[in-house]
C-alpha positions as CSV (number, residue, x, y, z in Angstrom):
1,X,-42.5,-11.5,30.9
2,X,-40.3,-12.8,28.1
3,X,-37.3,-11.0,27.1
4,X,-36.8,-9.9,24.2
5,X,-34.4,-12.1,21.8
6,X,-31.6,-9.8,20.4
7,X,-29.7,-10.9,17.3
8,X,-26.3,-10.5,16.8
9,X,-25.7,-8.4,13.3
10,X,-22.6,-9.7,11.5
11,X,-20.8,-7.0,9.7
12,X,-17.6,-7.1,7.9
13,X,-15.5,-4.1,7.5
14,X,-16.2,-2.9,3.8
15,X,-13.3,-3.6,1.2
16,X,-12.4,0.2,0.5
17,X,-11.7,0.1,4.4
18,X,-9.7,-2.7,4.4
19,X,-7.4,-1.8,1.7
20,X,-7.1,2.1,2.8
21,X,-5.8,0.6,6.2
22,X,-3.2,-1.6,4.1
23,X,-1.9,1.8,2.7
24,X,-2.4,3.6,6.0
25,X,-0.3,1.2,8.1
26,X,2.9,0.8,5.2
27,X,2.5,3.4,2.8
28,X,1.5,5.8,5.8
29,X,4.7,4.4,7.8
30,X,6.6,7.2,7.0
31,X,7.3,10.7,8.8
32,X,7.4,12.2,5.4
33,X,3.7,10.9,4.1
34,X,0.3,11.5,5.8
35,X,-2.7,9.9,4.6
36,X,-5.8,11.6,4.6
37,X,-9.2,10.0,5.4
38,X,-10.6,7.7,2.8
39,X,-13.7,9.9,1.5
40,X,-16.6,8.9,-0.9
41,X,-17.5,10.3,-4.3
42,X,-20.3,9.2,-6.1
43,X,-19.4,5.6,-6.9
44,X,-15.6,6.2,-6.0
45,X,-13.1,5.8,-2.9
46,X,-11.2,8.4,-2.5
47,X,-7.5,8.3,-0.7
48,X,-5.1,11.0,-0.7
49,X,-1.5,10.6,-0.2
50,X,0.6,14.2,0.9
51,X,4.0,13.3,0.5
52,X,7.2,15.9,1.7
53,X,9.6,15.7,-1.4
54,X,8.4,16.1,-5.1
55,X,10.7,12.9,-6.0
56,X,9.4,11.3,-3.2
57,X,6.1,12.1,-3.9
58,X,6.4,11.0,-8.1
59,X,8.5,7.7,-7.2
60,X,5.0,6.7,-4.8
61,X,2.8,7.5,-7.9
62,X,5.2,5.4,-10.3
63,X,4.7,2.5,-7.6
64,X,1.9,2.3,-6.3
65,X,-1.6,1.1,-7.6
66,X,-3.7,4.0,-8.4
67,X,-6.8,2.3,-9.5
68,X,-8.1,-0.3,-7.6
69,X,-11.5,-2.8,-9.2
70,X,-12.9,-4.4,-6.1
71,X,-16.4,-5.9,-7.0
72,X,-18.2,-2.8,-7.9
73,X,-16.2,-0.6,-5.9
74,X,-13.8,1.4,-7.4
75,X,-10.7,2.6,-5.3
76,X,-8.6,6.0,-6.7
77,X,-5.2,6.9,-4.6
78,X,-4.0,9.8,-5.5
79,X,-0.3,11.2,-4.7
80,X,0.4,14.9,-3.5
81,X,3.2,17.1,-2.9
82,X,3.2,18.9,0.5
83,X,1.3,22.2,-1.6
84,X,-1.5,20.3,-2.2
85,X,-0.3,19.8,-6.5
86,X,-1.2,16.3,-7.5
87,X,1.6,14.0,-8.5
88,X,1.6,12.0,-12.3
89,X,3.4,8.8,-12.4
90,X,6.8,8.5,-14.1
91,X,5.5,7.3,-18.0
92,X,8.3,6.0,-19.5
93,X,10.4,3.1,-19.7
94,X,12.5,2.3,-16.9
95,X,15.0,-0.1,-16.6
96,X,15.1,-2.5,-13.3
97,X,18.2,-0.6,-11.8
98,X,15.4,2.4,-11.8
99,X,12.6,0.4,-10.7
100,X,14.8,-0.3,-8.3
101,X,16.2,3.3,-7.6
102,X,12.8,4.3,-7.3
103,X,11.8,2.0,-4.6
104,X,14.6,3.4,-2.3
105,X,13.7,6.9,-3.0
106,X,10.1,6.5,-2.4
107,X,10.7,4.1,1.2
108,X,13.9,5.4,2.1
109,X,12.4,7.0,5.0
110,X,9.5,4.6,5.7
111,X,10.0,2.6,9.1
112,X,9.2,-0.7,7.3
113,X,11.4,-0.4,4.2
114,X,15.2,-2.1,3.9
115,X,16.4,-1.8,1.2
116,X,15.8,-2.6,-2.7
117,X,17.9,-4.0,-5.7
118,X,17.4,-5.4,-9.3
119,X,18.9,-8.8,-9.6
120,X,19.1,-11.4,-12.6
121,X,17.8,-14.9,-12.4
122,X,16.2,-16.9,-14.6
123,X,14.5,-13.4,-15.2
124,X,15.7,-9.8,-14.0
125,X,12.8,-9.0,-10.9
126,X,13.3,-5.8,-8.5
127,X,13.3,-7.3,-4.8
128,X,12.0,-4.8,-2.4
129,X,13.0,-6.3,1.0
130,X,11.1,-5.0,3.5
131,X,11.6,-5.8,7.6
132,X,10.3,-8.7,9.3
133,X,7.9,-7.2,10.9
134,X,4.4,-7.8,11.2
135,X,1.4,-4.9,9.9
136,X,-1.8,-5.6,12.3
137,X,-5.0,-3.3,12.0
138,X,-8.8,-4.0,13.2
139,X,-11.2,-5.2,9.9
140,X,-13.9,-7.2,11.9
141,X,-12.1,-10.1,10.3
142,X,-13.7,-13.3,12.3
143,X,-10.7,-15.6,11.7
144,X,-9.2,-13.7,14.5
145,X,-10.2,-13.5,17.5
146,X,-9.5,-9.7,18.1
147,X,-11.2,-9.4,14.6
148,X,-7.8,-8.2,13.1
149,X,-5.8,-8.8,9.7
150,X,-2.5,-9.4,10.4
151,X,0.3,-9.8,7.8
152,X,3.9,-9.5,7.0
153,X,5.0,-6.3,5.9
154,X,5.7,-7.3,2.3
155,X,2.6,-9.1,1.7
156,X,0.7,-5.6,3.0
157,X,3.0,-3.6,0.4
158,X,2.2,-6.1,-2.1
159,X,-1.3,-5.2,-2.2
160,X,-1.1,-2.0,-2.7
161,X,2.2,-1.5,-5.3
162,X,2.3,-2.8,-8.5
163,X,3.0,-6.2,-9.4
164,X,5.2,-5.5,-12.3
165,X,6.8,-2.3,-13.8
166,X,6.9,-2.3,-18.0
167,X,9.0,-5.7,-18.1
168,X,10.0,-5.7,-14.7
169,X,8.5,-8.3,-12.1
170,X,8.2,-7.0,-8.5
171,X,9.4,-10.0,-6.4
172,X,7.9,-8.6,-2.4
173,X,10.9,-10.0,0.1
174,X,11.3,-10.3,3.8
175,X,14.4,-9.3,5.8
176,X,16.1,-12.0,7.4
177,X,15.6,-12.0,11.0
178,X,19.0,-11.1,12.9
């Protein structure tokens, strides 16, 4: 009798995954945030953020990408105090010392975060620095051989924060190692 010849299904771990776990392991790497679990409406992703401090909570929202195009997925975050009131992004104009302000207020707690500050080159950027550390989560990724992503802290908070501010560039740094 034969046996019966069993395929091996490849599956990838779905994009709306992958980038909830990037804001799940840095965003999320704070005792004063919780993410809640990514949820489905209609054609939309769903993440919640519940952040302890209404500064806190508004600096995140000013920061952080709150629309994500992936293919044709679409990825909403949403920011929330600790009552449950959703949190609207700073609108105005703000210089890079603010941008820069804000980054500290929103990751002053995170276990991840250094420091930030606005410096002048050959154009004024906002350097988050974030530690050398390394953000590791399972995605069925097959370059790895325990199927993970791994990646340097900034480069996971770089995916999920804005690139730029109004004028301001967003230059993603790494801690010297000590």
């Amino acid at each position: 009798m034969a046996a019966a010849s069993q395929k091996a299904r490849v599956q990838l771990s779905p994009p709306q995954n992958i980038y909830f776990s990037k804001i799940l392991f840095s965003v999320g790497n704070d005792p004063l945030v919780r993410v809640d679990p990514l949820i489905q409406i209609s054609n939309d992703f769903i993440i919640t953020i519940r952040v302890n401090g209404d500064q806190k909570a508004r600096a995140l929202a000013t920061l952080l990408v709150l629309s994500r195009q992936i293919g044709s997925i679409r990825i909403l975050v949403k920011v929330r105090n600790a009552q449950g009131k959703l949190i609207e992004p700073i609108q105005r104009t703000l210089t890079p010392c603010e941008v820069a302000k804000l980054y500290n207020l929103a990751f002053k707690s995170n276990r991840l975060f250094k420091f930030a500050v606005s410096r002048r080159l050959p154009f004024i950027a906002v350097f988050p620095v974030f530690k050398a550390k390394v953000v590791q989560f399972f995605a069925d990724n097959l370059a790895d051989l325990f199927r993970n992503i791994n990646d340097v802290a900034a480069f996971v908070f770089r995916d999920v924060l804005k690139q730029r501010i109004g004028n301001t560039a967003i230059a993603f740094s790494t801690a010297e190692k000590k």
